[in-house]
Every structure is written in structure tokens, then in C-alpha cells.
N, C-alpha and C positions, 0 to 999 in steps of 0.2 A: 359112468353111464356107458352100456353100450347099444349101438345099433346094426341092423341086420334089415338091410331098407333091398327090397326086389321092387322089380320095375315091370309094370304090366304096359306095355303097349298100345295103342288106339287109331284110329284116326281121328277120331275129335275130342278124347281125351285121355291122358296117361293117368295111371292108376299109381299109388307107391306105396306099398305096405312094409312096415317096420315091427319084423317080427318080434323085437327084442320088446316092444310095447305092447302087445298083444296080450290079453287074457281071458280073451272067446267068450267075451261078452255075446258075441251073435247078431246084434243089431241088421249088420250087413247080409248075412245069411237070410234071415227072416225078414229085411226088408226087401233083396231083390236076388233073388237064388238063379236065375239065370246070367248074371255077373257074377256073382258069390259062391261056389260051388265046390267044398272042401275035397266031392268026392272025384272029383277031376283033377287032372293036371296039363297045365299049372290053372290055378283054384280059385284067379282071377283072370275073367275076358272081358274086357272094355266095350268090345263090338257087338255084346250079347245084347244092349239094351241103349236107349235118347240118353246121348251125355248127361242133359240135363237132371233125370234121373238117377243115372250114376253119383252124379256130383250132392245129387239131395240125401241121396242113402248114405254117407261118405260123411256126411253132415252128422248123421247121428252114432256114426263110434264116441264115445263118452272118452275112450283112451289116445288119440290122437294117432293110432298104429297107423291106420288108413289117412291117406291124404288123394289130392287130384292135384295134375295140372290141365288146365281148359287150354285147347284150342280154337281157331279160326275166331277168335276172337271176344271170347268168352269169359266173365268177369271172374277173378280169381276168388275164393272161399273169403265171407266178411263174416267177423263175429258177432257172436249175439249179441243183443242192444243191451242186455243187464249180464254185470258178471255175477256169474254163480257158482259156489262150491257146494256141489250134492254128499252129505256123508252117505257111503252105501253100509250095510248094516252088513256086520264080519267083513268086509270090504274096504278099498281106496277111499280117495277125496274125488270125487267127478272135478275139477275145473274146467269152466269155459266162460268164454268171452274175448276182450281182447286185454292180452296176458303177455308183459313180458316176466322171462324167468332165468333168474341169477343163478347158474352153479360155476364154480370152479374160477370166475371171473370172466363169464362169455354171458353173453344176455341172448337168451334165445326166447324168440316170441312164437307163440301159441297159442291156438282158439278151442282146442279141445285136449284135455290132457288126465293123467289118471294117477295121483300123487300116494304113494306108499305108504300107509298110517299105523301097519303092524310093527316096524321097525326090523325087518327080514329080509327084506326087499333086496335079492343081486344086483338089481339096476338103480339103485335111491336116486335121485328121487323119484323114479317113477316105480310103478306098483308093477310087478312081476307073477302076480299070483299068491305071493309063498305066505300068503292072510290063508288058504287054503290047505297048504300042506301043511300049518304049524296049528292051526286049530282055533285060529284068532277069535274073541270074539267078544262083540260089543255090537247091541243093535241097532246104532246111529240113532237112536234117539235125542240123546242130548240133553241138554238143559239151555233155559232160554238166557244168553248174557245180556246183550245189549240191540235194541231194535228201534233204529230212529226213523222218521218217517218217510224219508222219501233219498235216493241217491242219486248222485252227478254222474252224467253219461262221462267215464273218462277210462280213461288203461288201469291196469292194474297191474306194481311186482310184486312176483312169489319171490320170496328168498330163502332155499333151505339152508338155518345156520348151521354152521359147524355143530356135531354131538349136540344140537340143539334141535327147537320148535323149526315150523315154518313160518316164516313173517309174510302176510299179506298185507301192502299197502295201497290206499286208493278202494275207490267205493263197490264192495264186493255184498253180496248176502248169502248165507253159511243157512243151509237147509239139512234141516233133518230127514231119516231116512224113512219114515213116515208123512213127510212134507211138510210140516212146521217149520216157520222162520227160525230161527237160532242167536241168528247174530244180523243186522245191518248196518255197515259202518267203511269206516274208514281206517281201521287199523286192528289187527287179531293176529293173535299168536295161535297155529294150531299143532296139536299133538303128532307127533311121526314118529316118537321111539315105541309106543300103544303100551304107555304106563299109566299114563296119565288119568285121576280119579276124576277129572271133569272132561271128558271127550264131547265134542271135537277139538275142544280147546287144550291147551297147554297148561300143567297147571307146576313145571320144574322138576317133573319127574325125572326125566333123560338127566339130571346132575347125580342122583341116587341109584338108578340103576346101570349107570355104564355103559349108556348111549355112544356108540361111537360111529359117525357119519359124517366126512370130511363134506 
């Protein structure tokens, strides 16, 4: 993994974008372009607009690049009440909620995050774009595995295995990139080397094609 985190300044709230997560989705642009402002430098200002505001646009990067810190007193970023993993169609794994996640032997916890599914990815596991420059594609549709009625508000870990799937444990729902449920449960393997003949799911391809992702 690497990071490349710049620090925007405020007086009532700090801004921290990680460019290495970045893949200009826009969210922040198109939700508040007098903070967000690419054609400026530097391309974040805090003071342009109500914390509160800031911190609500910040809420919808899908990639995790964008984070805040609140001041004067102000309640830190809480996850969404259902964990979700959005497939985007040629595209990542959207995750969010509240999300710890295993690499390397460090758990790092996450509310918004953007999971690499081409198997290209410079930064594994997180998505870098390179579904774009290699020509990926699969349009998140899916097929429906397993859907039970109703899940326990609780955490969820990602765990990318070695040369392997991702292991989500704990009560997530896997949405299609047309909006269809997928999967609701408690435990799913999904695809990240993008071989796999049942996407989003895992179906052992990365042992045949020479998946290699420590």
C-alpha cells in the first residue's frame, strides 16, 4: 500500500486527502466546488464553506481519499448503519460502513473505502484506477448468491488473502451495480484477481491464473 495524505488547513475543520486513493470519482467536486476546486492551488480550502458541510460532502467520496478532522468540538465521521459493498460496473468494490481491514498484519479501520477487483491495482488492496487503463470489464451485475432477511448492526473484516479472494466477515450486503441485492450475510468470498466466472464473487480463479497479491 502506499499513501500520499496532504493536509488542508481550517479553522473549524482540517481536511486530509490521500492521493494515492484517489480515482476522481468527483463526488467532492460536484457536491461543493467552492471547497473542491481542482482548477486552483492548492485544490482544497476548508474556509470556503460550514464545516458541517464540508464534513457532509467528505461523507460521500466512495474511495476513502478524503477524510476531515472536526474542530471546536465537533463529532468525528460515524459509519453508515448497514455495511455495504457497491460493485461498480468496469470498476472497484464501493465499501462502507463500519469496517475493520487486515493487510499485512495491521488492522486498519475504515468507513468508506474502494477495494481493487481488476487484479492491476499498484496499491492492492485498494483500487488505483488501472480497471481503466487495462480495459476491465464486467458490468457489476452479478448474479444473485445468497439473501437472508434481515442483518445485525455489527463491524465488519475485510481480509485480502494472500494470491487470493477477499474474505468479508460479519453482516455486510453485496449490491449490484444496477442496485440489486446480491448477496446478504455473514460471510463471502469476493473476486479481486477479475477472473473469476461468478463476479462479484470468488469462484478460485486467482489458483489458475497466477494471482499474485501478498
Amino acid at each position: 500500500m502506499t499513501k500520499k495524505i496532504h493536509h488542508y488547513k481550517g479553522d473549524h475543520i482540517d481536511v486530509n486527502w490521500d492521493k494515492a486513493r484517489c480515482i476522481h470519482v468527483a463526488e467532492c467536486i460536484l457536491g461543493l466546488r467552492a471547497v473542491f476546486d481542482t482548477s486552483k492551488t492548492p485544490w482544497v480550502d476548508p474556509q470556503a464553506a460550514d464545516a458541517n458541510h464540508v464534513a457532509s460532502v467528505i461523507h460521500r467520496c466512495p474511495t476513502g481519499a478524503l477524510q476531515y478532522e472536526p474542530k471546536d468540538g465537533q463529532p468525528q465521521e460515524l459509519p453508515d448503519a448497514q455495511n455495504t459493498v457497491r460493485v461498480a460496473a468496469e470498476g472497484p468494490l464501493f465499501v462502507r460502513g463500519d469496517v475493520a481491514m487486515t493487510v499485512g498484519g495491521e488492522v486498519l479501520k475504515e468507513t468508506r473505502v474502494a477495494l481493487c477487483r481488476c487484479g492491476h491495482s499498484s496499491n492492492k488492496p485498494y483500487c488505483d484506477g488501472s480497471h481503466m487503463r487495462i480495459g476491465f470489464e464486467d458490468d457489476g451485475h452479478g448474479v444473485q448468491k445468497t439473501v437472508t432477511e434481515a442483518l445485525a448492526s455489527a463491524p465488519i473484516n475485510v481480509t485480502p488473502r494472500s494470491n487470493g479472494s477477499i474474505l468479508v466477515e460479519g453482516p455486510v450486503e453485496i449490491q449490484s451495480s444496477d442496485g440489486r441485492i446480491l448477496f446478504r450475510g455473514e460471510k463471502v468470498s469476493l473476486c479481486r484477481c477479475g477472473g473469476s466466472q461468478t463476479k462479484p464473487f470468488c469462484d478460485g480463479s486467482h489458483k489458475a491464473n497466477g494471482f499474485v497479491a501478498e
